[in-house]
C-alpha positions in Angstrom: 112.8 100.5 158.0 114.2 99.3 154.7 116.5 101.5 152.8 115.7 103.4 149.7 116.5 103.4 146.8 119.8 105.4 145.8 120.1 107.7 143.0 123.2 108.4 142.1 123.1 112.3 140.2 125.8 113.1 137.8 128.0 115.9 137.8 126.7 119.5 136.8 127.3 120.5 133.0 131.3 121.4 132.6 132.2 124.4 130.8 133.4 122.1 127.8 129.5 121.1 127.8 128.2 124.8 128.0 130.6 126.0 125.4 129.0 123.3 123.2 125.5 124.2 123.5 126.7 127.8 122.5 128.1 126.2 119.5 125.5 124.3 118.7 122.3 126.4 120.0 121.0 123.8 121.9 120.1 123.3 125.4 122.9 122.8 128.4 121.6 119.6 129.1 121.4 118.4 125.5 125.3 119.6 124.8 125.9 118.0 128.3 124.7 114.3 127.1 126.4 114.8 123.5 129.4 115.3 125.4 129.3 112.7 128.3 128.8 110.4 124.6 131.9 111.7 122.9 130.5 114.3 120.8 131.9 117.7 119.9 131.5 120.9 117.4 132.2 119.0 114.2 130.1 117.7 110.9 129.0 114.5 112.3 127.5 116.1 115.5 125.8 118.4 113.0 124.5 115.7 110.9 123.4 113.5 114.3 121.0 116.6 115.4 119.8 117.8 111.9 119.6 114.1 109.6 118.8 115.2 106.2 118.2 112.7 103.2 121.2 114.0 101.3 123.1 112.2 104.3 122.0 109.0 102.9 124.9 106.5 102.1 124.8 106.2 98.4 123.3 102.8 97.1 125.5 101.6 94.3 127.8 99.6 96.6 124.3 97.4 97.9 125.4 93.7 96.5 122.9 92.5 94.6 120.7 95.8 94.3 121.6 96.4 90.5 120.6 92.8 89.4 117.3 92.9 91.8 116.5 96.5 89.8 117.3 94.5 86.2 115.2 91.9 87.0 112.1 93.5 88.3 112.5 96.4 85.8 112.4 93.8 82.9 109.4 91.9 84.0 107.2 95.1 84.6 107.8 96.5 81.4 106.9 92.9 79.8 103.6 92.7 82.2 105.0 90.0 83.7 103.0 88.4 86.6 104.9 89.2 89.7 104.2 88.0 93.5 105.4 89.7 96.7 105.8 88.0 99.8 106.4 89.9 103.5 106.5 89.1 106.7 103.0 89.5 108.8 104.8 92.3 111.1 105.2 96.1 110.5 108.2 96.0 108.5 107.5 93.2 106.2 103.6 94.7 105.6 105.1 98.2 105.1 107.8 96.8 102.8 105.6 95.0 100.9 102.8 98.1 100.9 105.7 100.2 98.9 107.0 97.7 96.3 103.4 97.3 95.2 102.6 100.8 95.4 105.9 101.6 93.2 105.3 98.8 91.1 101.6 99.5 90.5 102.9 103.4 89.6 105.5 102.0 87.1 103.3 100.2 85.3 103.3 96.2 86.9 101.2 93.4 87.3 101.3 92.8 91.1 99.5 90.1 93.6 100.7 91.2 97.2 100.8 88.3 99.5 101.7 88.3 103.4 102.7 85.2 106.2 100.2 83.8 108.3 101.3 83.0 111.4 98.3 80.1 111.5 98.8 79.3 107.9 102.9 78.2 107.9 104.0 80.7 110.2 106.9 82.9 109.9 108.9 83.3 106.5 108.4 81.5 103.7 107.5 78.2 104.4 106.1 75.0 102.2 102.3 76.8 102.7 103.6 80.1 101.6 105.6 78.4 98.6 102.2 77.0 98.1 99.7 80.3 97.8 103.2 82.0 95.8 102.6 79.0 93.1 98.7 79.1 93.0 99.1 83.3 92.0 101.2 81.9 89.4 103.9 84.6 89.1 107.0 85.0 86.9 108.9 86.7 89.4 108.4 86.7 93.0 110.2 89.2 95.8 110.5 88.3 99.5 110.7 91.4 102.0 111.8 90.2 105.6 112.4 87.3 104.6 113.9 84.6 102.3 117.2 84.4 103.4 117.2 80.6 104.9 114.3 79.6 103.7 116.5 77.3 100.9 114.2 74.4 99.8 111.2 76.8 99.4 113.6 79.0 97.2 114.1 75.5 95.2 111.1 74.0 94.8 109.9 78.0 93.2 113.4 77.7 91.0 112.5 74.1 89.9 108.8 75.5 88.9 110.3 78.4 86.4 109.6 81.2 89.1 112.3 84.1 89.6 113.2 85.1 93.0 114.3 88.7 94.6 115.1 88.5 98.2 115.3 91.5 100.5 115.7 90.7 103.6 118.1 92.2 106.4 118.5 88.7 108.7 121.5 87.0 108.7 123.0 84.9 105.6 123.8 81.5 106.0 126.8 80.2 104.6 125.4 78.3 101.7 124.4 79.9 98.5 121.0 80.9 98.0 119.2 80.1 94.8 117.9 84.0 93.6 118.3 85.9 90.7 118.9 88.8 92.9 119.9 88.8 97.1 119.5 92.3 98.6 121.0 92.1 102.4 123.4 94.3 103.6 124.7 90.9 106.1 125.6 89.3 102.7 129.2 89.1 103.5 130.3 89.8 99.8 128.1 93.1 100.3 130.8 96.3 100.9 127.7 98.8 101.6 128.7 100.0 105.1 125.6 100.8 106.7 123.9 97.3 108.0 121.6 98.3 109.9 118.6 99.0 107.3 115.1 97.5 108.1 113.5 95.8 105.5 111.5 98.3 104.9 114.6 101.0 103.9 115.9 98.6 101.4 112.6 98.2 99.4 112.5 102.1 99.8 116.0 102.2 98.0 114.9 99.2 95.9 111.9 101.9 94.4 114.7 104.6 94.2 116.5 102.3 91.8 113.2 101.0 89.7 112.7 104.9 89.6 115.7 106.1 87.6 115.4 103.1 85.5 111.7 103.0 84.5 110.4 106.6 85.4 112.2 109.7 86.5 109.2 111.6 87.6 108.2 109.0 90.4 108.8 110.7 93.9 109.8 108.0 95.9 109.8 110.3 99.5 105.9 109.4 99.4 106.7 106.3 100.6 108.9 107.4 103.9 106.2 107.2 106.1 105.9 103.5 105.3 109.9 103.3 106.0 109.5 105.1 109.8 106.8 103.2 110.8 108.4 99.8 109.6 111.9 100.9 111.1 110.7 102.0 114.6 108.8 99.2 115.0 111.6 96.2 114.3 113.5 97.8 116.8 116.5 98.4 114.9 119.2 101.1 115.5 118.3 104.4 115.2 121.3 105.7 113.6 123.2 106.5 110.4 120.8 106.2 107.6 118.3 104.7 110.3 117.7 108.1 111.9 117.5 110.2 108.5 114.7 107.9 107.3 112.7 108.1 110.3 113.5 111.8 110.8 112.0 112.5 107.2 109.0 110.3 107.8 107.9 111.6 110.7 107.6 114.8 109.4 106.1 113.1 106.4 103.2 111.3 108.9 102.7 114.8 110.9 102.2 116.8 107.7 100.5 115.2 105.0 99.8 111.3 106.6 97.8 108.3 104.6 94.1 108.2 105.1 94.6 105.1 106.9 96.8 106.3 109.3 94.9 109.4 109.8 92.1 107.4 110.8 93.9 105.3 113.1 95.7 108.0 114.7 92.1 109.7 115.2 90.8 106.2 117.3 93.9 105.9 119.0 93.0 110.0 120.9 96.6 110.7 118.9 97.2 114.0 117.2 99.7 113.6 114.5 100.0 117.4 113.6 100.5 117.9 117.2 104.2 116.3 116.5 105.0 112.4 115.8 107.9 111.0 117.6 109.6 107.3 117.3 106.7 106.6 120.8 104.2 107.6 118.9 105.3 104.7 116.2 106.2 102.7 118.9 102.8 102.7 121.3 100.4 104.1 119.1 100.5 102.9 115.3 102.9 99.7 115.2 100.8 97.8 117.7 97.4 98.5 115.8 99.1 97.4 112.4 100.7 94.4 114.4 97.3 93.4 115.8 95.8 91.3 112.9 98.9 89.1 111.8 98.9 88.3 115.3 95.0 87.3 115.2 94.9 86.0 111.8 95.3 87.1 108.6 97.7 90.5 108.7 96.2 91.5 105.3 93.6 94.3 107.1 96.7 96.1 108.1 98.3 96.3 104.7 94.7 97.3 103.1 94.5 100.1 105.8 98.1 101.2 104.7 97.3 101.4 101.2 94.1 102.7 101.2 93.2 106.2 98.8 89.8 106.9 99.9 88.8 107.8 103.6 85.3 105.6 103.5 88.0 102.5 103.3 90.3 103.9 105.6 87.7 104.4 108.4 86.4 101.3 107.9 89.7 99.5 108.0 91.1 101.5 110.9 88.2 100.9 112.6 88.6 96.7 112.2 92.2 97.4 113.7 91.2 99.0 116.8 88.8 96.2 117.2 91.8 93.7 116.4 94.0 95.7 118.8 91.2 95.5 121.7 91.0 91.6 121.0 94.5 91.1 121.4 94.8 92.7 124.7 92.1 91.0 126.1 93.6 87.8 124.7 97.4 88.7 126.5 95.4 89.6 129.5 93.8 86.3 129.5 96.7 84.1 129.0 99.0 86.0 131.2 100.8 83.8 134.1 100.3 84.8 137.4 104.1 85.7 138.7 106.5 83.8 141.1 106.0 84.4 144.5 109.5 84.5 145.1 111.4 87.1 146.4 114.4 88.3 148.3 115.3 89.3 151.5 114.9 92.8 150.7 111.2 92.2 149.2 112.4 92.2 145.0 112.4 89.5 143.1 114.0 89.1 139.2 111.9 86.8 136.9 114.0 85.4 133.9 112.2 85.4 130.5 109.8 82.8 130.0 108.5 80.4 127.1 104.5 79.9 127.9 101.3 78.9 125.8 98.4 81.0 126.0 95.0 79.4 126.9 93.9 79.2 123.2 97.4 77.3 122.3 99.4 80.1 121.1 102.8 80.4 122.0 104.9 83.8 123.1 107.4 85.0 125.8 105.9 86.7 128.8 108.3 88.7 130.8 111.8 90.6 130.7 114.8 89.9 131.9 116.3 92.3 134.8 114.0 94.7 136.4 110.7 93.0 134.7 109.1 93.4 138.1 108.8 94.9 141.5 107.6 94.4 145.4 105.9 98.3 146.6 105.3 99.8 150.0 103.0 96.6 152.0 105.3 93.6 149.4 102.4 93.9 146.2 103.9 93.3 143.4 104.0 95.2 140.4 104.8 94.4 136.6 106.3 97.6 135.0 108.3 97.0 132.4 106.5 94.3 130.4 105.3 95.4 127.0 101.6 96.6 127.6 102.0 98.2 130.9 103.7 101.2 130.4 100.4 103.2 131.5 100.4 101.6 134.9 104.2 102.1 135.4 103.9 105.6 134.7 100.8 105.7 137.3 103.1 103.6 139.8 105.7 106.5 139.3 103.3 109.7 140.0 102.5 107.9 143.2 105.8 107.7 144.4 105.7 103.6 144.5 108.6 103.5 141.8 112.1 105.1 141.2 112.4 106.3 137.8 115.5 105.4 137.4 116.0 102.2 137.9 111.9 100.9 137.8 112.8 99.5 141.5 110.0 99.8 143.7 111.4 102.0 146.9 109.8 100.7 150.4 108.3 103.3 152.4 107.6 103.9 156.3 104.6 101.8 156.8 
């Protein structure tokens, strides 16, 4: 018989732990992992359980955030034809979805334009530069992108176009040719959180359009946009992070768009039953991903934006279709994994670069713990992207530890 699995518990709650949760009023547990983390009975533990948008890092250290403001502020109040460019994933069709929102409040003439992954690809490439030129703007902004894209930025300078990048990727060491670079990576940039999506900086972006051009634009309609962009580029959920997504979560729960309200409803999710980063994560990001993964990702920012629900169910409902499509289409393409295995009846497959059976490219696997041999050597994937629901079926069955995803050999 094969040995199982260990677990290895840690120790009960200390009384330094319990008199935290007293302080606090949380839970023992809760107090118990704040404390195995270094946290105690002060402000910032405060501020880590209760984020509040009054914790946000004041903007007016951003480099290049005044010049982007004076720029765009200048060409909307002189009708200026102005071009937006994102990225076809969540946070570059949700950073997008808000400048032209705000910029369409304040008064501008906008043309929203997205990537195609089948039309150039990611950022902004010579196709891009292309449909940028045939809009015929004055100004163009980039959101998620921009930052190396150099020639492109050139050949628009050389043609009398204006740029505004945004964009939180890293900076290359030569110069970029913009009016106005908004990155927080820039390293002439002393802001000191870095860690804002693309999405957050058009959010503070709007906030800076706002006091210049109209006091009475409430920019907080817009953090649902900035949680569901945020969660789904995976990047740190802390600092200013966690009080954007805190505030529009509650934002998506109480009072959410049309479009998302529809897509929530065909997903079987309740949003006023309580939205958490998973429901982001699982439920909403992959339906707004769906499409610039198909084709054009412009459904998704229609169904983002749209005011009336006739639109809205009529776009959410292309997205679930979209969705559906692309999960056949993984199926499909998916490799059949290594037969190899161990001694001890595991195996660890190594990420992998593969091509789909209609051509398209993508990684299929993990690293560590991607997969596992069960009770009788089947093999199960459960932690690939997609397969959470049969992981979590693998677990009530006993096949899996939830600890460490290994699959624990039984008595046969």
């Amino acid at each position: 018989m094969a040995a199982a699995c260990m677990i290895a518990l840690p120790d009960p709650a200390g009384p330094q732990a319990q008199a935290l949760a007293r302080a606090l009023g949380v839970t023992i547990t809760l107090a118990d992992v704040l404390h195995r983390r270094g946290r105690g009975d002060d402000d910032e533990t405060r501020r880590f359980l209760d984020p509040r948008l009054g914790q946000l890092t004041p903007p007016h250290e951003m480099a290049g955030r005044a010049a982007a403001v004076d720029r765009i502020a200048r060409a909307i109040r002189a009708r200026e034809r102005i071009a937006i460019f994102g990225d076809y994933d969540c946070d570059g069709i949700t950073s997008v979805a808000i400048l032209t929102e705000v910029i369409t409040a304040l008064g501008g003439d906008i043309e929203p334009l997205l990537a195609d992954r089948f039309g150039g690809g990611y950022g902004l490439t010579d196709e891009a530069a292309s449909r940028v030129l045939e809009a015929r703007p004055s100004l163009l902004i980039t959101c998620d992108c921009g930052s190396s894209d150099h020639p492109r930025l050139e050949r628009l300078r050389a043609a009398g176009v204006d740029v505004v990048v945004i964009d939180h990727h890293l900076v290359p060491d030569e110069p970029i040719p913009v009016v106005a670079f908004l990155n927080p990576h820039r390293p002439d940039c002393p802001f000191p959180y870095k860690n804002l999506s693309s999405c957050g900086l058009a959010l503070s972006l709007a906030a800076g359009l706002r006091a210049v051009l109209d006091s009475r634009l409430d920019v907080r309609r817009w953090l649902d946009l900035v949680a569901i962009g945020t969660v789904a580029d995976v990047v740190p959920l802390d600092g200013d992070n966690r009080v954007l997504v805190r505030a529009g979560m509650r934002m998506i729960q109480s009072s959410p768009r049309p479009g998302l309200r529809w897509l929530a409803s065909l997903a079987n999710v309740a949003l006023d039953a309580g939205v958490t980063s998973d429901t982001i994560a699982f439920d909403i990001a992959p339906r707004l991903n769906a499409p610039g993964r198909l084709g054009s990702a412009r459904p998704a920012l229609d169904l983002v934006m749209a005011s009336d629900a006739t639109r809205a169910r009529e776009g959410a409902a292309q997205l679930e279709e979209l969705r559906t499509q692309r999960v056949r289409s993984r199926r499909a393409s998916r490799p059949r994994p290594s037969r190899r295995s161990s001694a001890r009846g595991s195996a660890t497959i190594r990420r992998s670069w593969w091509g789909g059976r209609d051509g398209t490219p993508g990684w299929w696997g993990s690293s560590r713990r991607s997969w596992w041999s069960g009770s009788g050597g089947r093999r199960w994937w459960s932690r690939s992207r997609g397969r959470r629901d049969a992981a979590l079926r693998a677990v009530r069955r006993g096949r899996v530890c939830t600890i460490c995803s290994r699959g624990a050999r039984t008595r046969r």
